[in-house]
Biopython code that builds the backbone (N, CA, C, O; Angstrom):
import numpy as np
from Bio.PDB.StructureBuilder import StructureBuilder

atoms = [
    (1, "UNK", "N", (0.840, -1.182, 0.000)),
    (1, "UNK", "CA", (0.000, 0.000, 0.000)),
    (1, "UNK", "C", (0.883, 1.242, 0.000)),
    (1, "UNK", "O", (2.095, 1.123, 0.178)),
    (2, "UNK", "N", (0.298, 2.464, -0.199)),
    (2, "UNK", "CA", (1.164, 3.651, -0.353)),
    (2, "UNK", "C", (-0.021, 4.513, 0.337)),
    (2, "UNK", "O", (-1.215, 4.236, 0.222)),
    (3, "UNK", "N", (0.512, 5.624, 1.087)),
    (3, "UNK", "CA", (0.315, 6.523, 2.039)),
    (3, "UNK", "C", (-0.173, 7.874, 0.873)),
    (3, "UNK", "O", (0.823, 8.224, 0.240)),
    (4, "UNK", "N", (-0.747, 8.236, 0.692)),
    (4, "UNK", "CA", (-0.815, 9.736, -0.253)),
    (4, "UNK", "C", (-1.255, 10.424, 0.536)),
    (4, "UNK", "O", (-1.945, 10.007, 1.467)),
    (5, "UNK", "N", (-0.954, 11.655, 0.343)),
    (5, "UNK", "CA", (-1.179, 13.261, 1.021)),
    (5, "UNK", "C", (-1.000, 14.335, 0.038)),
    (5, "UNK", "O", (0.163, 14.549, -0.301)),
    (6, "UNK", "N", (-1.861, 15.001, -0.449)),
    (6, "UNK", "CA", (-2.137, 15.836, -1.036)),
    (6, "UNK", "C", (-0.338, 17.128, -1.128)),
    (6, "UNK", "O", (-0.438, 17.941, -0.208)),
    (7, "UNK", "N", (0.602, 17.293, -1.704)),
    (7, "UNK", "CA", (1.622, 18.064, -1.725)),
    (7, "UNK", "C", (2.788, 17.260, -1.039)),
    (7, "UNK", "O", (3.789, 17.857, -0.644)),
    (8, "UNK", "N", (2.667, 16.101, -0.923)),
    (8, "UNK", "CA", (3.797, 15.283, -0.149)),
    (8, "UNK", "C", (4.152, 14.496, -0.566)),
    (8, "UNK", "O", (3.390, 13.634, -0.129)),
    (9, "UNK", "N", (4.654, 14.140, -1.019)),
    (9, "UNK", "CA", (5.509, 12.792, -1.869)),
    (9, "UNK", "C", (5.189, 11.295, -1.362)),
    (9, "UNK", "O", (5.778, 10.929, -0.345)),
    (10, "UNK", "N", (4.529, 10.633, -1.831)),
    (10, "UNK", "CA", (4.053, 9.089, -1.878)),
    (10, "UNK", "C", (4.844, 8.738, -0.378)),
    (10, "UNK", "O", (5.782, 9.411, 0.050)),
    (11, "UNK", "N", (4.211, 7.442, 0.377)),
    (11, "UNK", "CA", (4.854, 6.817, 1.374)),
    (11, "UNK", "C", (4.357, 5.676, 1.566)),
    (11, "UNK", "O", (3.277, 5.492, 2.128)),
    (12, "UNK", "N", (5.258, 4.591, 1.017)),
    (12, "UNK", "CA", (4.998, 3.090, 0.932)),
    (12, "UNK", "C", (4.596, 2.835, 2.752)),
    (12, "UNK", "O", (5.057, 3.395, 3.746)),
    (13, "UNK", "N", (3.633, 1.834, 2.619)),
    (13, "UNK", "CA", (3.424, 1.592, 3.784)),
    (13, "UNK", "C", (3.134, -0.108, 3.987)),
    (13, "UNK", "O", (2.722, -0.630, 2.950)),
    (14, "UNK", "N", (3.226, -0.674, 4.695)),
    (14, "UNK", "CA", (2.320, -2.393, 5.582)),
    (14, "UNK", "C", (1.604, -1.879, 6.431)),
    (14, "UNK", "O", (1.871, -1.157, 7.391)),
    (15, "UNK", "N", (0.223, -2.472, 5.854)),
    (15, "UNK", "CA", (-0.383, -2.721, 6.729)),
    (15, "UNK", "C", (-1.110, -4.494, 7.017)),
    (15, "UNK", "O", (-1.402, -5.537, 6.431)),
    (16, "UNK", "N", (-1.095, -3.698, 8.623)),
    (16, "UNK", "CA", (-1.776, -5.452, 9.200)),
    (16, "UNK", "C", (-2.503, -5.182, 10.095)),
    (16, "UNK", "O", (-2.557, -4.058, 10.595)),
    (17, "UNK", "N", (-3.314, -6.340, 10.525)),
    (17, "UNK", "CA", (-4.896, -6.037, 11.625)),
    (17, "UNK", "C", (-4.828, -7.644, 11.640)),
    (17, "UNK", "O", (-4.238, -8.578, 11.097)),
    (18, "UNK", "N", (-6.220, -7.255, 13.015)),
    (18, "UNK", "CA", (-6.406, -9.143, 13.166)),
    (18, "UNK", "C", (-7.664, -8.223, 14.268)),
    (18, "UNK", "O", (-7.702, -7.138, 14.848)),
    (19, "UNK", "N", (-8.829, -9.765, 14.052)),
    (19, "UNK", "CA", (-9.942, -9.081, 14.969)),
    (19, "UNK", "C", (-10.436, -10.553, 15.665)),
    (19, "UNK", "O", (-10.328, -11.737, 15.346)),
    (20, "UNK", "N", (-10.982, -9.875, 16.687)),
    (20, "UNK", "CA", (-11.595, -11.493, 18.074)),
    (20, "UNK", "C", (-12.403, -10.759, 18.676)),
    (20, "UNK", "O", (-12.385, -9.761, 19.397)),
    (21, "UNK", "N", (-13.483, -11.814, 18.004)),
    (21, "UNK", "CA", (-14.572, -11.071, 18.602)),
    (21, "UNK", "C", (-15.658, -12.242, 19.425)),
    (21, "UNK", "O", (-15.171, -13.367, 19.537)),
    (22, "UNK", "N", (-17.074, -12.045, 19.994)),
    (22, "UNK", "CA", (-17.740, -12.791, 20.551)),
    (22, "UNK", "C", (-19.133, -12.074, 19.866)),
    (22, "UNK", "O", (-19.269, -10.955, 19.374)),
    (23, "UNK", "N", (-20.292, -13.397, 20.076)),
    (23, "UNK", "CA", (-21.304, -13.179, 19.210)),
    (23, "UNK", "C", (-22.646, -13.891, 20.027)),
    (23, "UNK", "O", (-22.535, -15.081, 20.318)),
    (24, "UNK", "N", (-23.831, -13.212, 20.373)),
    (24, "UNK", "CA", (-24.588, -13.917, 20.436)),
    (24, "UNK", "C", (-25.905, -13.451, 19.994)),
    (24, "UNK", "O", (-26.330, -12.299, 20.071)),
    (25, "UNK", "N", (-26.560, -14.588, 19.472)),
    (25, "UNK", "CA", (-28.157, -14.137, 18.948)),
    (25, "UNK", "C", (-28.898, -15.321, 19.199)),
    (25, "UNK", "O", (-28.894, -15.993, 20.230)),
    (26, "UNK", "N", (-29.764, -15.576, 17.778)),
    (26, "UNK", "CA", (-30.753, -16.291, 17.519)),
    (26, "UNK", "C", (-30.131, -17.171, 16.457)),
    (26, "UNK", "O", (-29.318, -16.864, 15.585)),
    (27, "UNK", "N", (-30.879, -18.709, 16.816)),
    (27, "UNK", "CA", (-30.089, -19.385, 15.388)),
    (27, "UNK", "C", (-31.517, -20.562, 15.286)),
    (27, "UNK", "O", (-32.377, -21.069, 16.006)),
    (28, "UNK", "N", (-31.140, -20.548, 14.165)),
    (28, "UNK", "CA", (-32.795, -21.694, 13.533)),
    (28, "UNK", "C", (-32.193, -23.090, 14.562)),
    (28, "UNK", "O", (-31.300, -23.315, 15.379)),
    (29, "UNK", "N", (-33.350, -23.798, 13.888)),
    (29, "UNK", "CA", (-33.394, -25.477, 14.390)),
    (29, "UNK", "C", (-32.016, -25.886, 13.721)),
    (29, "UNK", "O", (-31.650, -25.428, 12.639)),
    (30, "UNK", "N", (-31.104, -27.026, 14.667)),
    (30, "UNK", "CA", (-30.207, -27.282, 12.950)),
    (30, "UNK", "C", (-30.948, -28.691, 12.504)),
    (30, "UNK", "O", (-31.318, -29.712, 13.085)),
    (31, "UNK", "N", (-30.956, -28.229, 11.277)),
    (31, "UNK", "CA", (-31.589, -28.849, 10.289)),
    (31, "UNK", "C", (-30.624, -28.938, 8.589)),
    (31, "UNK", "O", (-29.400, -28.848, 8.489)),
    (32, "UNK", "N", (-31.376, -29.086, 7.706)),
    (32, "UNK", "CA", (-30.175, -29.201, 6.393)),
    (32, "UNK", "C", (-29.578, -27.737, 6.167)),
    (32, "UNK", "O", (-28.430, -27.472, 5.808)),
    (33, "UNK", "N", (-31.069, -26.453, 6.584)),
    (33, "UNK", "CA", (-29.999, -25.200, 6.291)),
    (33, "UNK", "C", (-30.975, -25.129, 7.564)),
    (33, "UNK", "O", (-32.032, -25.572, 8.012)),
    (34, "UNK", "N", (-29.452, -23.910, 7.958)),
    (34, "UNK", "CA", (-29.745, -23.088, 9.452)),
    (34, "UNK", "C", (-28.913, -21.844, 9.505)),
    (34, "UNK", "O", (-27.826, -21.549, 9.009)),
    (35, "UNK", "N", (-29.623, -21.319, 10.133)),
    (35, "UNK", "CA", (-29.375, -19.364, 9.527)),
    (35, "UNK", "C", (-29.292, -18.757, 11.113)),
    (35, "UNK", "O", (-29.861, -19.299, 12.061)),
    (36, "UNK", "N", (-28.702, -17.871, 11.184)),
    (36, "UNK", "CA", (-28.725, -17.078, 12.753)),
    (36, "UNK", "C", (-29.278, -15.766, 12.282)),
    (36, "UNK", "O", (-29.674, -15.432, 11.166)),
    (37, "UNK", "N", (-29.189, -14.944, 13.690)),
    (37, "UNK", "CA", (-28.688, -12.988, 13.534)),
    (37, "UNK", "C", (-28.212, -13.488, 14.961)),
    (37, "UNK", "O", (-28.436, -14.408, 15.747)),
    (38, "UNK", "N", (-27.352, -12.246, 14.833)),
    (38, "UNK", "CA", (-26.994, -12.175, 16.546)),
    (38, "UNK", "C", (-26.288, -10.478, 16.444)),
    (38, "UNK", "O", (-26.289, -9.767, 15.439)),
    (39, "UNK", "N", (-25.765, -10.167, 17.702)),
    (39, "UNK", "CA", (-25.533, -9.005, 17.905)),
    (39, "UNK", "C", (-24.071, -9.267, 18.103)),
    (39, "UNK", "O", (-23.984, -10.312, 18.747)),
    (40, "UNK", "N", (-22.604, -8.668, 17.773)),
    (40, "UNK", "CA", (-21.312, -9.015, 18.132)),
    (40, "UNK", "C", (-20.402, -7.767, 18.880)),
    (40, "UNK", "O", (-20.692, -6.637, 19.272)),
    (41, "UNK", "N", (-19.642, -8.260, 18.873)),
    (41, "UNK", "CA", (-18.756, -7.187, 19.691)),
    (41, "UNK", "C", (-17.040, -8.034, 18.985)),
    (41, "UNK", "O", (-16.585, -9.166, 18.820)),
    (42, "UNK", "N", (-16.648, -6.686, 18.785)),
    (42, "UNK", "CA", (-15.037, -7.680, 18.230)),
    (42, "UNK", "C", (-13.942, -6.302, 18.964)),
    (42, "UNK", "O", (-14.041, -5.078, 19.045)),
    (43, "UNK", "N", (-13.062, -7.197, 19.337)),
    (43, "UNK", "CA", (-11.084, -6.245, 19.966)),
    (43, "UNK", "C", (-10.734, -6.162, 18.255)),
    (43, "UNK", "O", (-10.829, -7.148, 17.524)),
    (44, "UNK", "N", (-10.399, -5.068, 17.875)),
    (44, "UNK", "CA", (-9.618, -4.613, 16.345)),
    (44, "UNK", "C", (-8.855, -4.043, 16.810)),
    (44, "UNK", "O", (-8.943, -3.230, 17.730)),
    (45, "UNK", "N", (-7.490, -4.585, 15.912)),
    (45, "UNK", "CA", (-6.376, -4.791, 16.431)),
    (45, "UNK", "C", (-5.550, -4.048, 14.937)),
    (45, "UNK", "O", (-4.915, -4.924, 14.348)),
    (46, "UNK", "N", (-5.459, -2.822, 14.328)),
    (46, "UNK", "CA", (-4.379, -2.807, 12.953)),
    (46, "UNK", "C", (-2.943, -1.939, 13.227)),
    (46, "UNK", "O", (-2.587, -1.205, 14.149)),
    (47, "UNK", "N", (-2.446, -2.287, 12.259)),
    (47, "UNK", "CA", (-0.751, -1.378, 12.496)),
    (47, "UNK", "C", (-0.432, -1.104, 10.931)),
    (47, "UNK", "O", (-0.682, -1.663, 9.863)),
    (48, "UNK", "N", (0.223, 0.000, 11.345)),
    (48, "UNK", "CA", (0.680, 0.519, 9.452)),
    (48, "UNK", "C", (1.915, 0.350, 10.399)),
    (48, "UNK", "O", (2.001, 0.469, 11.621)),
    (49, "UNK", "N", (2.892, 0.019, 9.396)),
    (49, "UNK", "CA", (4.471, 0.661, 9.266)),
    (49, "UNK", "C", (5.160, 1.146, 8.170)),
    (49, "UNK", "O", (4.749, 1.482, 7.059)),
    (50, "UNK", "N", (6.265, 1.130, 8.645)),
    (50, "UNK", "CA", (6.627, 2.237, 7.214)),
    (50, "UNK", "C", (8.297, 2.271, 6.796)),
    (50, "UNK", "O", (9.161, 2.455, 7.653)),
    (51, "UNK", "N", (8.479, 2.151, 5.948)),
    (51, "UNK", "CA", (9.753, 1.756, 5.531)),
    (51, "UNK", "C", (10.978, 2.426, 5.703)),
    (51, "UNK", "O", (11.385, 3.275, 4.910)),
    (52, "UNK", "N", (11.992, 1.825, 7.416)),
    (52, "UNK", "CA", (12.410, 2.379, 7.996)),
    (52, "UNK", "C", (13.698, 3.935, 7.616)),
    (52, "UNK", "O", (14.322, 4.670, 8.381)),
    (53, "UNK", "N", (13.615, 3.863, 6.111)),
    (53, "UNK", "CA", (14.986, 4.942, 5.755)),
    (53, "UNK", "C", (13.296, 6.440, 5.928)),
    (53, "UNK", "O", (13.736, 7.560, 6.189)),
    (54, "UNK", "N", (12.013, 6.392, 5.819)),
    (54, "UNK", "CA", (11.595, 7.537, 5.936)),
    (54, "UNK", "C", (11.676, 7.919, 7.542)),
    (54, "UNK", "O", (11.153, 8.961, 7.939)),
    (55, "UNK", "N", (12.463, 6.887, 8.580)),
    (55, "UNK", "CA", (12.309, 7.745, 9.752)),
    (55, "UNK", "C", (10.857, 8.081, 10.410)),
    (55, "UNK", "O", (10.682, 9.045, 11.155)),
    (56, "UNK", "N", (9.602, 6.946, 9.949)),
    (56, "UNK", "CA", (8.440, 7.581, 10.627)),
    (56, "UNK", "C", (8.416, 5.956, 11.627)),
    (56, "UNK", "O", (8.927, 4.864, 11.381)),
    (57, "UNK", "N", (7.574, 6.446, 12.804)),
    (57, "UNK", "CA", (7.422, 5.634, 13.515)),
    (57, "UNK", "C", (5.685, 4.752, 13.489)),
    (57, "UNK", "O", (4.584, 5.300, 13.540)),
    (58, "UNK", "N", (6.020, 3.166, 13.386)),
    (58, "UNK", "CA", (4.646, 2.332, 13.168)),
    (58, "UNK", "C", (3.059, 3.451, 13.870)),
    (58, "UNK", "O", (3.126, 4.397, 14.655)),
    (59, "UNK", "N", (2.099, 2.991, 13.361)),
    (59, "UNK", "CA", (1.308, 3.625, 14.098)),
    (59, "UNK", "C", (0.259, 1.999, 14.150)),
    (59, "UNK", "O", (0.291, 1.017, 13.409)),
    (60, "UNK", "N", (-0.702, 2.352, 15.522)),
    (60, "UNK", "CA", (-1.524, 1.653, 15.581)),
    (60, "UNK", "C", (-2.885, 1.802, 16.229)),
    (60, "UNK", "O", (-2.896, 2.859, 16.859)),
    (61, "UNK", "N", (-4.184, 1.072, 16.332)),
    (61, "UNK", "CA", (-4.930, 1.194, 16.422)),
    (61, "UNK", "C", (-5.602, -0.061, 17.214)),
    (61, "UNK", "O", (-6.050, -1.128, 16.795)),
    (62, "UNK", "N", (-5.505, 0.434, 18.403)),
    (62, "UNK", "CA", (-7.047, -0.994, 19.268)),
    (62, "UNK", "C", (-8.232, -0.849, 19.585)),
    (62, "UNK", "O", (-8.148, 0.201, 20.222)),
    (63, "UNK", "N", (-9.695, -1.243, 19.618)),
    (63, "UNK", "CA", (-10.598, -0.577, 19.464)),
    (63, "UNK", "C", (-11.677, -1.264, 19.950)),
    (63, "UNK", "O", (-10.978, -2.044, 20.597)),
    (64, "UNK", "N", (-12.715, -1.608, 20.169)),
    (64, "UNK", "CA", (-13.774, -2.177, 20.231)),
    (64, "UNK", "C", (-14.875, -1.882, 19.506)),
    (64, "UNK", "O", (-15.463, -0.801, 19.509)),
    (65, "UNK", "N", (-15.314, -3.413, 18.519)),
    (65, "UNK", "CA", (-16.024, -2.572, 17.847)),
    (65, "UNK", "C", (-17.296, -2.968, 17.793)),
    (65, "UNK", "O", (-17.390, -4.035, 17.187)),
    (66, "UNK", "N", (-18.368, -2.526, 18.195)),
    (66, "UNK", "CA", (-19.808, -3.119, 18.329)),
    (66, "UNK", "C", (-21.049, -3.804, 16.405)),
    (66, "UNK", "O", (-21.346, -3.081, 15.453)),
    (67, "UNK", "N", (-21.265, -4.733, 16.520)),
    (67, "UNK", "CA", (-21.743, -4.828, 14.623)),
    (67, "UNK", "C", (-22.884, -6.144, 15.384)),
    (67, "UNK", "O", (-23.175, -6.733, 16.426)),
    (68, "UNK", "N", (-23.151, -6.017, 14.111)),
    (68, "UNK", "CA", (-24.247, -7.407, 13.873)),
    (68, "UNK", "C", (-23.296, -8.580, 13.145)),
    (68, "UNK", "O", (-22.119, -8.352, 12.868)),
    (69, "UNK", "N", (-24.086, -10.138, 12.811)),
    (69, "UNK", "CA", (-23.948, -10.664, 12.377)),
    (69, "UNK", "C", (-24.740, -11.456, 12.159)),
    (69, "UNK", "O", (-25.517, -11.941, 12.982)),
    (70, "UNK", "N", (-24.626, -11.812, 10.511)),
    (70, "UNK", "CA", (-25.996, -12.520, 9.757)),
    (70, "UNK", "C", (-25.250, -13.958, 9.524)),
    (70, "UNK", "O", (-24.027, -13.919, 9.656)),
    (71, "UNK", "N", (-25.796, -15.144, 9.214)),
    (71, "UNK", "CA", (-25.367, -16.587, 8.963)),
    (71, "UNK", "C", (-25.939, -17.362, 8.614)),
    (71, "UNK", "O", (-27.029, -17.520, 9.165)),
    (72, "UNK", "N", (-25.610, -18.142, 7.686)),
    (72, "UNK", "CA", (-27.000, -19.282, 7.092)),
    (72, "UNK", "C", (-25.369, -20.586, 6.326)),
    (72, "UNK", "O", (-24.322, -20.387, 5.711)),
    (73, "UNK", "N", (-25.966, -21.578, 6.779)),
    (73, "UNK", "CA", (-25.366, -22.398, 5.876)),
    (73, "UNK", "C", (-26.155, -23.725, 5.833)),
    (73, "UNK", "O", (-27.324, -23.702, 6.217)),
    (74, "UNK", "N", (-25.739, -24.604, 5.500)),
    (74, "UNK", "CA", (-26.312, -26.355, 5.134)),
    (74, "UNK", "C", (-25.110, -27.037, 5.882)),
    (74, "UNK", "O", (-23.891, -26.870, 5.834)),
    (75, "UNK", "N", (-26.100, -28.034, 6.732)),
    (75, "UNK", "CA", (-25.266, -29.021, 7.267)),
    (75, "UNK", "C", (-25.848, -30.551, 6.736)),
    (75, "UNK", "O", (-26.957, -31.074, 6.842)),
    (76, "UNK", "N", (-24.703, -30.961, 6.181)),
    (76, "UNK", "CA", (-24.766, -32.207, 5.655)),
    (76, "UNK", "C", (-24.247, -32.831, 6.676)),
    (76, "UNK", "O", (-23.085, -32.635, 7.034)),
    (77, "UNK", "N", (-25.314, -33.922, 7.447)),
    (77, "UNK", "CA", (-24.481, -34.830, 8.039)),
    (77, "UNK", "C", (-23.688, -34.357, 9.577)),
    (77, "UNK", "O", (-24.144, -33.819, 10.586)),
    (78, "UNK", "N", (-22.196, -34.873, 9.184)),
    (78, "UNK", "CA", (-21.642, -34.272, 10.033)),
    (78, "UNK", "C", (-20.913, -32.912, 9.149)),
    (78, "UNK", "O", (-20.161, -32.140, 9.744)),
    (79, "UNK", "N", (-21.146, -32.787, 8.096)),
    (79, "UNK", "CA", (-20.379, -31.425, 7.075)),
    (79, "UNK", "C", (-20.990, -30.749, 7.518)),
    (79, "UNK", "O", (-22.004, -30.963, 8.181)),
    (80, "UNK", "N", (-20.245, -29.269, 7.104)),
    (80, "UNK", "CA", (-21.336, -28.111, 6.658)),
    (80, "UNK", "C", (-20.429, -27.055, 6.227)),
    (80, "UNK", "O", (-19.244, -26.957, 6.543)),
    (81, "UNK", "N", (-21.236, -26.114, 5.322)),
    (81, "UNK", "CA", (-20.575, -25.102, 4.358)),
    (81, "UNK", "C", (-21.562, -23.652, 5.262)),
    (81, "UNK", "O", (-22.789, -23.726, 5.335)),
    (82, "UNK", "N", (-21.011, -22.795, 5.691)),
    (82, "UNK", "CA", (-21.563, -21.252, 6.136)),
    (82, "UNK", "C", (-20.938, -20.529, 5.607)),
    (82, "UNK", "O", (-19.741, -20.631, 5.339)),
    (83, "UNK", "N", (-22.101, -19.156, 5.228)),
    (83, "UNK", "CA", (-21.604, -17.748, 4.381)),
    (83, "UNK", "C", (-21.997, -17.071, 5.760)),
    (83, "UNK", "O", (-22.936, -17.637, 6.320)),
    (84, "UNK", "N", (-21.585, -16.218, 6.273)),
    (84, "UNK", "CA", (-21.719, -15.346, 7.074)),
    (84, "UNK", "C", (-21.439, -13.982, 6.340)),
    (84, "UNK", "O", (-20.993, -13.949, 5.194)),
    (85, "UNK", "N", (-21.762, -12.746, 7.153)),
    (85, "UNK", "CA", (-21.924, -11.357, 6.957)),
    (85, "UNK", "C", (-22.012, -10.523, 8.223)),
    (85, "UNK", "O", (-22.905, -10.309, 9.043)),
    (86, "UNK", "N", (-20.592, -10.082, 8.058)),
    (86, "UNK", "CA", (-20.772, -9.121, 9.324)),
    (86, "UNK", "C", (-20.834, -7.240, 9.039)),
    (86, "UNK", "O", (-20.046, -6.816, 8.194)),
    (87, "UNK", "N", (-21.592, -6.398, 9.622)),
    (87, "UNK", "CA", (-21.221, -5.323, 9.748)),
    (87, "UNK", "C", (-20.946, -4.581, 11.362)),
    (87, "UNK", "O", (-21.741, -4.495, 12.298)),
    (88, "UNK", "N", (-19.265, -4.022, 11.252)),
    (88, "UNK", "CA", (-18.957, -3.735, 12.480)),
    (88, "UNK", "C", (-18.786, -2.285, 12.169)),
    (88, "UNK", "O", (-18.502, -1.995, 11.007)),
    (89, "UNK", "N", (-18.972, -0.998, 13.372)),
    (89, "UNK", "CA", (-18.503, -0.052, 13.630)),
    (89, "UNK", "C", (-17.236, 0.705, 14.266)),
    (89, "UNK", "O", (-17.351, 0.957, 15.465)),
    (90, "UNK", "N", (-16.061, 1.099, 13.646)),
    (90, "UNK", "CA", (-15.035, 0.928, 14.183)),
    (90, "UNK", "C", (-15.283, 2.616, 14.692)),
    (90, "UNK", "O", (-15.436, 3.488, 13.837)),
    (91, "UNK", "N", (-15.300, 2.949, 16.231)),
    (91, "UNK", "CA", (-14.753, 4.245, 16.807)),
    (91, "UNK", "C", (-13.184, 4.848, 16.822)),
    (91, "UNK", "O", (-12.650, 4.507, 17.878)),
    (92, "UNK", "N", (-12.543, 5.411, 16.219)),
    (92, "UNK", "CA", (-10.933, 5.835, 16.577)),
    (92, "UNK", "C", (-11.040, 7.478, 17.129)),
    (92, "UNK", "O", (-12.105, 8.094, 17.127)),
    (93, "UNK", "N", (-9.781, 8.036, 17.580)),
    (93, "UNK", "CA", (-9.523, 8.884, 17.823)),
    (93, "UNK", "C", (-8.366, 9.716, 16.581)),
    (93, "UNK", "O", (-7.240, 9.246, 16.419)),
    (94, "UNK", "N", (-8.635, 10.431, 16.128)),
    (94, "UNK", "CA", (-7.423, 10.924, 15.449)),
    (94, "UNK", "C", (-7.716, 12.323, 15.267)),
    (94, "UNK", "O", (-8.795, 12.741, 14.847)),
    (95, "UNK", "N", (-6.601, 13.130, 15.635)),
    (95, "UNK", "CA", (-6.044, 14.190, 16.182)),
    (95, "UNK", "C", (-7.318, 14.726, 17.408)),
    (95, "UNK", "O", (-8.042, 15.721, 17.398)),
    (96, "UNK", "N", (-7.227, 13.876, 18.154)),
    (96, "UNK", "CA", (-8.498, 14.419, 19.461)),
    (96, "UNK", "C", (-9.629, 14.501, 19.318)),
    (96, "UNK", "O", (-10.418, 14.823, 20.207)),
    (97, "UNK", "N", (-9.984, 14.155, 17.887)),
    (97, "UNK", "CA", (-11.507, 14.079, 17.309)),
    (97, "UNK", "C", (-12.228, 12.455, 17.202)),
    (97, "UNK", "O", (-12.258, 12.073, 16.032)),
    (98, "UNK", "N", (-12.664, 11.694, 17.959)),
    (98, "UNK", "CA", (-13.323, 10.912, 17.582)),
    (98, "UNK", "C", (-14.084, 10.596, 16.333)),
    (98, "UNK", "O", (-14.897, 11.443, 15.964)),
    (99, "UNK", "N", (-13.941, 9.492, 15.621)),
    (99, "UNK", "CA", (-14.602, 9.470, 14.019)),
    (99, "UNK", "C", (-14.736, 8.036, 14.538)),
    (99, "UNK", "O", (-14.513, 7.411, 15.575)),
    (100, "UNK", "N", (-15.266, 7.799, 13.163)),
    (100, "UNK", "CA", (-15.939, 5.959, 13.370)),
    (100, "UNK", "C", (-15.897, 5.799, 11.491)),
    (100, "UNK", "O", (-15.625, 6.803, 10.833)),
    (101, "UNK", "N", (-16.150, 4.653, 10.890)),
    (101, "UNK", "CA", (-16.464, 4.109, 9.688)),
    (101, "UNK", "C", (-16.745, 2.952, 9.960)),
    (101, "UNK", "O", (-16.331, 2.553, 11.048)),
    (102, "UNK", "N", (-17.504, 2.029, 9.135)),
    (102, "UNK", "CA", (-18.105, 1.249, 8.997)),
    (102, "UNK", "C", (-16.712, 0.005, 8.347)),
    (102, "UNK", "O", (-15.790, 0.381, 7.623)),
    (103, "UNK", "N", (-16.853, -1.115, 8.719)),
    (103, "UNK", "CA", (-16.041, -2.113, 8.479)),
    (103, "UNK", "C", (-17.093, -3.707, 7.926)),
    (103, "UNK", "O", (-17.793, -4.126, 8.847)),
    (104, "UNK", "N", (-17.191, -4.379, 6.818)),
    (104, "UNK", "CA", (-17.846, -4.691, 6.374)),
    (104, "UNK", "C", (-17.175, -5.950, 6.079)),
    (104, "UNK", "O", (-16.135, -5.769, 5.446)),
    (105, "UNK", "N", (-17.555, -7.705, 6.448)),
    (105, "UNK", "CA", (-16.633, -8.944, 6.280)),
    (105, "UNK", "C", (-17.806, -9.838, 6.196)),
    (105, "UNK", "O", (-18.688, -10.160, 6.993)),
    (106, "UNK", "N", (-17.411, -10.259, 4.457)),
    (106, "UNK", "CA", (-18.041, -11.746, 4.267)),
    (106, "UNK", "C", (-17.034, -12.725, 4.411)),
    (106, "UNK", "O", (-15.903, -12.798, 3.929)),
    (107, "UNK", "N", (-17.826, -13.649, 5.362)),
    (107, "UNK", "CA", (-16.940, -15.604, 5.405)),
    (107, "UNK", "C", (-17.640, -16.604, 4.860)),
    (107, "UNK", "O", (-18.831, -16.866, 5.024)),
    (108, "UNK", "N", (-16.722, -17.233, 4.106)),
    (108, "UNK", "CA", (-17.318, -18.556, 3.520)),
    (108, "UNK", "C", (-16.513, -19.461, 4.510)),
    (108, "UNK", "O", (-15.369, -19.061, 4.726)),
    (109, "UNK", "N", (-16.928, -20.705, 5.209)),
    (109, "UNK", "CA", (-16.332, -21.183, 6.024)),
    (109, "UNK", "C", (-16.813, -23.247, 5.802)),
    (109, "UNK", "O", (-17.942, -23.541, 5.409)),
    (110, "UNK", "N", (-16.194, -23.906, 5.995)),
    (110, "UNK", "CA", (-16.571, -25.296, 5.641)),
    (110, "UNK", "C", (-15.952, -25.738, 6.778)),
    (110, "UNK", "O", (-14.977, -25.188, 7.290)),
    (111, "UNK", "N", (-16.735, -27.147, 7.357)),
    (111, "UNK", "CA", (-15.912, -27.749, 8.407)),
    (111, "UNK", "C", (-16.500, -28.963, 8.671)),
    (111, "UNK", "O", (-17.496, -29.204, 7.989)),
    (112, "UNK", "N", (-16.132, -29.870, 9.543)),
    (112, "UNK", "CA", (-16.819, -31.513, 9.724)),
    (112, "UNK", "C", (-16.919, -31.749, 10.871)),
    (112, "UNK", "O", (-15.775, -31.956, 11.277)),
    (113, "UNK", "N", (-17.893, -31.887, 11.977)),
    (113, "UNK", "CA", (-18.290, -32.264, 12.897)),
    (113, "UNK", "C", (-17.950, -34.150, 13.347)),
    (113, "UNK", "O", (-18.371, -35.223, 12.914)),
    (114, "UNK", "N", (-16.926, -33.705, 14.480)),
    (114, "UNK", "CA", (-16.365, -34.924, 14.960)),
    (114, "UNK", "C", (-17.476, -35.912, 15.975)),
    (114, "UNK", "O", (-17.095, -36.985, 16.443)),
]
sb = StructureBuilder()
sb.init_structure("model")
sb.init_model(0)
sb.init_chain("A")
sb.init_seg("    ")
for serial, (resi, resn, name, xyz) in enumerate(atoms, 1):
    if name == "N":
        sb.init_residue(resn, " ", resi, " ")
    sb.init_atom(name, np.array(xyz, "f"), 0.0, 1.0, " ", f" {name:<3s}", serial, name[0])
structure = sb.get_structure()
């Protein structure tokens, strides 16, 4: 990724994140398909850095972020295939001003019940 600023010369950047969150709602009977909603809460966790000859120091971000989550998949058996859909609200602080944006994650997920 690259950093742009309007009169400032480009600034290559990494970025990385990782999120853990907990979830609870409503979920159908399980049956061949079974679908939830629930309400979530996730710790967001990201870091930019920056390529050490510009002399800037990593920045980062921890947060809590309150969202929903939608789910439906088919269980075969002991299989099953789920699409999930989450929308989370991320709050930050930057320059003493609180802001928020919206953070938006589809999962396709498969697995086998032991």
């Amino acid at each position: 990724d690259t950093l742009v600023v309007d009169d400032v010369l480009s600034i290559p950047t990494d970025v990385a994140g990782t999120t853990v969150g907990v979830a609870a709602g409503y979920a159908t009977a399980p049956r061949l398909v079974q679908a939830g909603i629930g309400l979530r809460a996730d710790l967001l966790w990201l870091q930019r850095s920056f390529d050490p000859a510009q002399g800037l120091e990593p920045q980062h971000l921890v947060t809590v972020t309150p969202g929903l989550d939608l789910w439906g998949g088919l269980r075969l058996r002991r299989f099953e295939v789920e699409l999930a859909w989450r929308e989370l609200i991320v709050a930050h602080a930057l320059d003493d001003a609180v802001r928020s944006f919206g953070m938006h994650q589809v999962l396709l997920s498969t697995g086998y019940r032991f």
